[in-house]
N, C-alpha and C positions, 0 to 999 in steps of 0.2 A: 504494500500500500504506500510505501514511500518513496515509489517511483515514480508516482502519483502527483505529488505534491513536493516537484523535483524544485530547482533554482530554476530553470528554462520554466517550469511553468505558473510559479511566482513574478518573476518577475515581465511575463507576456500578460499576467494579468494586470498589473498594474500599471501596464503602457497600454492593456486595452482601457483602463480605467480613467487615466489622464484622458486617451482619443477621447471619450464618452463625454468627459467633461468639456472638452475643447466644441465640440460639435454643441454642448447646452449653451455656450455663449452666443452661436449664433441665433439662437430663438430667445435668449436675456435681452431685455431692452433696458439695462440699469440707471439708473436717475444721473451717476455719475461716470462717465466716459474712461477719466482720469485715473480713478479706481480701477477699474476695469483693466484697461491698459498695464498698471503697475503688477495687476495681479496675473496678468497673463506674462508680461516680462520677467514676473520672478519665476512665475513655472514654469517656464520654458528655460531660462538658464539654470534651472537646477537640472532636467531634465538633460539639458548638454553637459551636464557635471557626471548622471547616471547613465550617460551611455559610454563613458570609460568603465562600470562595471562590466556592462553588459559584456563589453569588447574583453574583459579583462578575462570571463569566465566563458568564454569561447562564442559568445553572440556577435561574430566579425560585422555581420550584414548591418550591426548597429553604428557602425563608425562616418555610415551617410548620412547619418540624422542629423547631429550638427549641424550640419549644413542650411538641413531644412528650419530647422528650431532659430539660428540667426537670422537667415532673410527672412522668417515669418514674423518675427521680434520687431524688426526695422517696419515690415510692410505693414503689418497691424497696428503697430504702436507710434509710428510715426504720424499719421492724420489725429491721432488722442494728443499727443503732449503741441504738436501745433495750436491746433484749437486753444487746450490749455495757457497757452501763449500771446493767443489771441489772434491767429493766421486760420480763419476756418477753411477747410480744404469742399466743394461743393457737388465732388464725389468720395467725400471719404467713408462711405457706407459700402462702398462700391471697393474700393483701397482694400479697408479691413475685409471685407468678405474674401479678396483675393491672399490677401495674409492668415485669411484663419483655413484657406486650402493648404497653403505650405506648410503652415502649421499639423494641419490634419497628415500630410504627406511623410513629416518626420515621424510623427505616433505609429504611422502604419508603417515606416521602414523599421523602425523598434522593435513590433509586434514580429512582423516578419524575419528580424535580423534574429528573435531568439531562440529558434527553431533549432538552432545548434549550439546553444549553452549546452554545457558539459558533454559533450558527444564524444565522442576518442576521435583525434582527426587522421 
């Protein structure tokens, strides 16, 4: 039963858990933008912080996420802290929906990258 509830399938749950969450922002219509943004920038760079796990315990496929988790940071988060600024952007609904794809895109390389945690290579 302990194969079960290995490292590959711990940790594929919990990058399906983030996607899930990622995916409820886009139907959140929150009061404040700026919040929003901050809390998407923090989980996503922690998120770029746990895909050196992944990588570390044999989930290679996870070392393209990064990738996705930065330019999704910049593309969603960039139209929030403008505004905040006071520069309103008059597609940035339009912006962050394309940033919460990239976003969604790193979650699903994650999921998929951990297919080969601990595997004998």
């Amino acid at each position: 039963m302990s194969a079960v509830w290995s490292r590959s399938v711990w940790m594929r749950l919990g990058a399906t858990q983030a996607c899930c969450a990622a995916m409820l922002f886009l139907l959140a219509r929150p009061a404040e933008k700026l919040l929003l943004a901050s809390q998407i920038q923090f989980m996503h760079g922690m998120a770029t912080i746990a895909c050196c796990t992944f990588m570390g315990v044999g989930g290679t496929g996870a070392r393209k996420a990064p990738k996705f988790f930065q330019t999704g940071i910049g593309v969603f988060c960039l139209p929030a802290w403008s505004e905040a600024l006071g520069h309103a952007w008059p597609y940035a609904n339009i912006v962050q929906l394309g940033g919460t794809a990239i976003l969604l895109t790193g979650w699903l390389t994650m999921i998929h990258g951990g297919r080969t945690i601990d595997r004998a290579q």
